[in-house]
N, C-alpha and C positions, 0 to 999 in steps of 0.2 A: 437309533442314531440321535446321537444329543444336538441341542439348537447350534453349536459352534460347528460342528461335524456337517450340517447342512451345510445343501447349494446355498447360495446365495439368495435365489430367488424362492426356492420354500417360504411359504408365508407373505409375500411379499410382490408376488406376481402381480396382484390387484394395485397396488398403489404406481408400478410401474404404468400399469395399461392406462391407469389415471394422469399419470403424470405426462403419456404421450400423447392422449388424446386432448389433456387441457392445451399441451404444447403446439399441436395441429392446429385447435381452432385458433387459440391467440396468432399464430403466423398466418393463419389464413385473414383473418381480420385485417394485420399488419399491411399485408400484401394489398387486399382492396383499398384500404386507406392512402396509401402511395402508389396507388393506380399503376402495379406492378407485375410483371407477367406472372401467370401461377404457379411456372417454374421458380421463383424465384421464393414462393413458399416451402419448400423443401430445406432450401437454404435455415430461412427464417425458424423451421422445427426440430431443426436437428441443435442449434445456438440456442434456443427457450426451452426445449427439453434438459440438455446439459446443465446448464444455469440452476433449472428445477431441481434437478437429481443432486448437484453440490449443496442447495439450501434445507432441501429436507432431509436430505444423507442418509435415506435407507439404503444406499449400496456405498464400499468406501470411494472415496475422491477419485483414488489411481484409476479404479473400473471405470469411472466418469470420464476421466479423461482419456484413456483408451476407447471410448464409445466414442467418442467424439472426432478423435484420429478415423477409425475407421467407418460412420457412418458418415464423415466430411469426402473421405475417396473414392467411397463407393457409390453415394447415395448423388452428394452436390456435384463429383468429379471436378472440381477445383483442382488447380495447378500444385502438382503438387510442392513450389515454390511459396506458395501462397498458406497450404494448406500446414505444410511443416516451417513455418515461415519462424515459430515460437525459438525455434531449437538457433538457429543464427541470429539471432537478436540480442543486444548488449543487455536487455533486463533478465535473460535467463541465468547469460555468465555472469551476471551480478549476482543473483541469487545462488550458480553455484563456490562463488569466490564467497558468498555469506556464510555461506554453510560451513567452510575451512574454514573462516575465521575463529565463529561462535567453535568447532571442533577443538579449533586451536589454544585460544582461550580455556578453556574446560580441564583439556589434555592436561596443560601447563599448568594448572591452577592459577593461574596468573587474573584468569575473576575472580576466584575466593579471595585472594589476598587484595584487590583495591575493593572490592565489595565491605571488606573487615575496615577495611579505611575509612571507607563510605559510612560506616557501622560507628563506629570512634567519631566520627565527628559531628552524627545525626543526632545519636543518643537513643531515648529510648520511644521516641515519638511517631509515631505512623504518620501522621497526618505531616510533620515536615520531611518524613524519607519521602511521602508524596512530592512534597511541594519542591523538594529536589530534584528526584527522578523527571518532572515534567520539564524544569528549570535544564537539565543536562541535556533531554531531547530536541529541547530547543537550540541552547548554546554551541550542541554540536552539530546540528544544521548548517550553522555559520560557515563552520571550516571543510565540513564531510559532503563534497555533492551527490553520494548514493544515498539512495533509504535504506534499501539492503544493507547496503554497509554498516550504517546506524543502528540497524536493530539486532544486526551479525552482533555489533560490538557490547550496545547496551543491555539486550537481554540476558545474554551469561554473565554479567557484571551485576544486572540484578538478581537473577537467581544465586550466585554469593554472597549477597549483598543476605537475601532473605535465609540462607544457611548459615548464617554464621549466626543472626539476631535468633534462630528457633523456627521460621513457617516453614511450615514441611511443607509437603507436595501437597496437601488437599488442605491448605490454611486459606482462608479466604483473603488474605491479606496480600499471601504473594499471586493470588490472579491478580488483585487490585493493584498491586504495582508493577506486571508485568502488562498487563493491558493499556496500563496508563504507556509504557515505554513505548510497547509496536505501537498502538493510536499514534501517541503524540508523534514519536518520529517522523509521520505522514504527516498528518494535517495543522502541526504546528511549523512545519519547512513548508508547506503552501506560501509562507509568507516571508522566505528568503527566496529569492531570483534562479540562483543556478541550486537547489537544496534537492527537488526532485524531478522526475521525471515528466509527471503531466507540465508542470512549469517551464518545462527545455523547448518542450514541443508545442505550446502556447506560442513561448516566445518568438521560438522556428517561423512556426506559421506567420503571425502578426506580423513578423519581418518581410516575410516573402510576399503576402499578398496584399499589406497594408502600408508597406514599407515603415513600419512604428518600431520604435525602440523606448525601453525603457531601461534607466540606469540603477544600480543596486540599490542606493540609501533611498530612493526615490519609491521605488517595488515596496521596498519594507516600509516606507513608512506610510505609504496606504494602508498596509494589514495590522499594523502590531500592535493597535488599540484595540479590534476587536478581535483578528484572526489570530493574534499570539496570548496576548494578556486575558481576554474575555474566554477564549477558548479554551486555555490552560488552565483555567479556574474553573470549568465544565469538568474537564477532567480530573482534574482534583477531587472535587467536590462526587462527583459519582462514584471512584473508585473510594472514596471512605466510607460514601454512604449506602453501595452497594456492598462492597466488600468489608463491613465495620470490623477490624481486627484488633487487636493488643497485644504486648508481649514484654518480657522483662526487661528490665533495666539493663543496658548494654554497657560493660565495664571497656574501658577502652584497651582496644588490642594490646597485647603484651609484642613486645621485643620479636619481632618473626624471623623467619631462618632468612640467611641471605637469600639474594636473588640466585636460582642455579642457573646451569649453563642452559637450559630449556628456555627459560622465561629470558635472560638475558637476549636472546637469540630470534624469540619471538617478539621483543620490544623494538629489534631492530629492524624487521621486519615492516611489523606495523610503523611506525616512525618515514620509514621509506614508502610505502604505501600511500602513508597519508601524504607524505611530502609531496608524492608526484601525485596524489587526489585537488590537492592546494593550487597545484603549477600549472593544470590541465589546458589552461587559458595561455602559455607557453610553450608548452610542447606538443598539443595536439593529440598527445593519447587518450582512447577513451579509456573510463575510469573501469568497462570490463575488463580489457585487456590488462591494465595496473592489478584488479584483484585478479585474474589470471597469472601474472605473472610470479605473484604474493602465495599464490595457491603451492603451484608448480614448485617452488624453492621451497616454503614449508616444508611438505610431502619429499623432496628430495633428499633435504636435511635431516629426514625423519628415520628412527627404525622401519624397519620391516613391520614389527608388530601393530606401531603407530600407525601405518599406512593402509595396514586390516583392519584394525578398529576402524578407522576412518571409513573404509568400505563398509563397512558392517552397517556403523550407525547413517550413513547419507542418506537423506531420507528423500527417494527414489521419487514417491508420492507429492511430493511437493513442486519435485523440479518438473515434474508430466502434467502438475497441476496449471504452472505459469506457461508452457510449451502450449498447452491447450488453448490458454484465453489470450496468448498473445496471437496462437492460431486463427483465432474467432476475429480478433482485431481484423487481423488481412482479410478476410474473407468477409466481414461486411464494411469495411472502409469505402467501399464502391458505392452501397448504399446511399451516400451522403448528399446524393445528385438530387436524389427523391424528393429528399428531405427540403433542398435549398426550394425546389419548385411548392411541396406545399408551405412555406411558412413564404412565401412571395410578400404575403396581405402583411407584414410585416413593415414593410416601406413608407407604408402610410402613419405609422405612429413612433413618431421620435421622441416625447416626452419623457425625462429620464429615469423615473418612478418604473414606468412603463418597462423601458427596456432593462432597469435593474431586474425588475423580475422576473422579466420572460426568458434571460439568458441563465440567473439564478436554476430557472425550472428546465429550462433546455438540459443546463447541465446535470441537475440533479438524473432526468430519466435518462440522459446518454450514457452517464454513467454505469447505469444499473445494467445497459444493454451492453457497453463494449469495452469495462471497465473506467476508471477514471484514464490510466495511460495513452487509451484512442478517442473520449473526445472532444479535448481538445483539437484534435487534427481535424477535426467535425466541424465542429463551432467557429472554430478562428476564419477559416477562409468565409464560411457563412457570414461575417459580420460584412466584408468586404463586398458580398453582393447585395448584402440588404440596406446598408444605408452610405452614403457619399459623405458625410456630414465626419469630421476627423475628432470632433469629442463627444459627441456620439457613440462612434467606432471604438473610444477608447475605454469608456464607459462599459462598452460590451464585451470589451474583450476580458477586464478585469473584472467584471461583475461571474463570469464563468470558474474564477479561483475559489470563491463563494462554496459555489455548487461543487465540483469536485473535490473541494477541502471538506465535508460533508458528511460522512460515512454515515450508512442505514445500514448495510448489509457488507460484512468483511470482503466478498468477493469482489466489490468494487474496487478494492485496492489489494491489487497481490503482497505488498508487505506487510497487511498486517495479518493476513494468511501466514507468511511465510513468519513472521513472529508470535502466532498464535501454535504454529507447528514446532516449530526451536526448543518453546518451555511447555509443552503436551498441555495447552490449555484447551480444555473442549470447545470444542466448533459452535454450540448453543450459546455458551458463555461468553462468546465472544459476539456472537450475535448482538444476544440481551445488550453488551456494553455498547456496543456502538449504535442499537436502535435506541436508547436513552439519551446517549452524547449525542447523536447526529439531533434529535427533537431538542434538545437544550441549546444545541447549534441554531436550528433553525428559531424558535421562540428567544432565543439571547442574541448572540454572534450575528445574525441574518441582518437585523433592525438598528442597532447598535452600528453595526458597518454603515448601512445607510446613514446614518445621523452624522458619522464621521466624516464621510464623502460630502456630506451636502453640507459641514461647516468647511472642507476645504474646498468648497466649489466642482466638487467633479460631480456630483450629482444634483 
């Protein structure tokens, strides 16, 4: 029996028993620390085991998150409202409206052809296709309030973009500007208002139990000195010097065939889409339901054939991967009780250095544990019990975009998962890129923000 012909677990059984036993003590540790019943370690093993088995990937993702489904209903017996709570939640049908998109795209060739555009007007340069691709991540944050949406649209625009100049599938050049697009998409809309999702739910909260508002040009102009410009020059700068690529001289596009009835069809679509992504603040639709709606008419309008390929390629794995960890979300969102009692000692120290970095570091590790998407829902009400003090609060609350704009480990943000799986970049590779960025983050971007805060007074 050859090594692909094997179970799964051939070979591989030792690293599991490892991986569960490392998972057992850490939640049991977890649990004594938050002076927690030791049922509620079972909880805790079953979310750090999972987490383990996605970062080291000796079995594939899918398996992962099927472990998880079923050792959540058998093992924790969570509600099962709670437990499949991923599959009803507007980030999954984001993600499956992402997947038609990028399909749609593809299908139509309608990437190849603005990616050829893109191509024609770059020339023959890497290091400024870079300095665009980061520049279009950002500008389209502006108008696009999915991530999903963002990197649905901009990574088959880049992989056109890199077929038409020559980087085949294992050039180093197109990870590097594919990674630069999922990344950036994320952690350069940290620093627009409504761009993604931990930001909504920031804002949610800080409403509700702080009663705080913050206004658009106001949001951004906190961040864009060091969370846009500092940060997209991280990006930059890694994917050329991680990725060092080159490639011929790009003549510009010759005369291409009209637009056909496909791509006319799909521009109008998207056009529509975006328009009601833009209005949302008028009509109240969420933006799932828009790419739901976007999905549904595609696929309708489509052949028969189009609509199997489509089934064929949707990548099954992905969408059980974000089901899983928004799962995880619910199920330790409760936990957060714990949390507010031990960081009580908290109260006593307002100085603003101080509270820069301990929300910084909050969010960094909540992150790791409940994605960036839940914890803000963590953090934000916690400012509310720890300090009375209203710039203070606000300091703390903003200082958390910090930490979850941040990325160490891709799992903390499902979209750049969900852009790492779109262009088949490997899961290490994408690792490596975001433990490099997030440490350039934190050594550049972290101190930088500070220095900007403290000339405009907020720190």
């Amino acid at each position: 029996m050859s090594i692909t012909e094997a179970p799964l677990l051939v070979g591989r059984w030792w690293k599991l028993i490892c991986a569960g036993l490392f998972s057992v003590g850490l939640a049991l540790l977890a649990t004594a620390a938050l002076s927690e019943p030791l049922s509620q370690a079972v909880l805790y093993s079953v979310i750090i085991l999972c987490f383990v088995l996605w970062a080291i990937d000796i079995v594939p993702s899918l398996v992962v998150s099927l472990l998880f489904f079923a050792l959540a209903s058998v093992l924790v017996r969570a509600p099962p409202q709670e437990t499949f709570s991923g599959f009803t939640s507007n980030a999954f049908w984001l993600v499956f409206s992402g997947t038609v998109i990028s399909f749609a795209l593809k299908e139509t060739k309608l990437s190849n052809r603005v990616g050829a555009l893109i191509a024609g007007g770059v020339g023959s340069s890497y290091l400024k296709a870079l300095m665009l691709f980061a520049s279009l991540s950002f500008l389209l944050s502006l108008v696009m309030p999915s991530t999903f949406g963002r990197v649905a649209v901009l990574v088959p625009i880049a992989l056109g973009y890199c077929d038409f100049v020559g980087m085949g599938e294992h050039r180093k050049g197109r990870r590097g500007i594919i990674l630069l697009v999922t990344v950036g998409s994320y952690e350069l809309a940290a620093a627009v208002l409504p761009a993604n999702l931990p930001n909504l739910v920031m804002i949610g909260a800080a409403e509700q139990s702080l009663h705080m508002h913050f206004g658009f040009a106001e949001y951004l102009f906190y961040f864009l000195p060091a969370g846009v410009i500092v940060r997209g020059a991280i990006l930059v700068l890694a994917s050329y010097r991680m990725f060092p690529d080159t490639f011929e001289p790009v003549a510009a596009p010759a005369d291409q065939n009209p637009l056909s009835a496909e791509e006319k069809r799909l521009i109008l679509l998207l056009a529509a889409m975006l328009g009601l992504w833009l209005t949302d603040s008028i009509h109240h639709v969420p933006p799932a339901c828009v790419g739901l709606a976007f999905s549904a008419l595609y696929l309708l309008l489509s052949t028969r054939d189009i609509v199997v390929r489509f089934t064929r390629s949707a990548n099954l794995e992905l969408l059980l991967f974000v089901a899983a960890i928004l799962g995880m979300t619910s199920l330790i969102d409760h936990g957060s009780q714990a949390l507010v009692e031990k960081l009580a000692f908290l109260q006593a120290r307002t100085d603003p250095i101080y509270v820069y970095a301990v929300f910084v570091t909050l969010s960094f590790g909540l992150c790791a544990l409940v994605t960036s998407n839940a914890a803000p829902s963590v953090l934000t009400p916690l400012v509310a019990k720890l300090t009375a003090d209203d710039h203070v609060a606000r300091l703390a609350v903003l200082s958390q975009v910090m930490g979850y704009s941040t990325t160490f480990i891709p799992y903390q943000s499902p979209p750049i998962v969900f852009g790492g799986a779109l262009a088949k970049v490997p899961s290490d590779t994408t690792t490596r890129y975001c433990l490099w960025t997030g440490i350039g983050g934190l050594l550049l971007v972290l101190p930088l923000n500070a220095l900007w805060w403290k000339i405009l007074g907020l720190l």
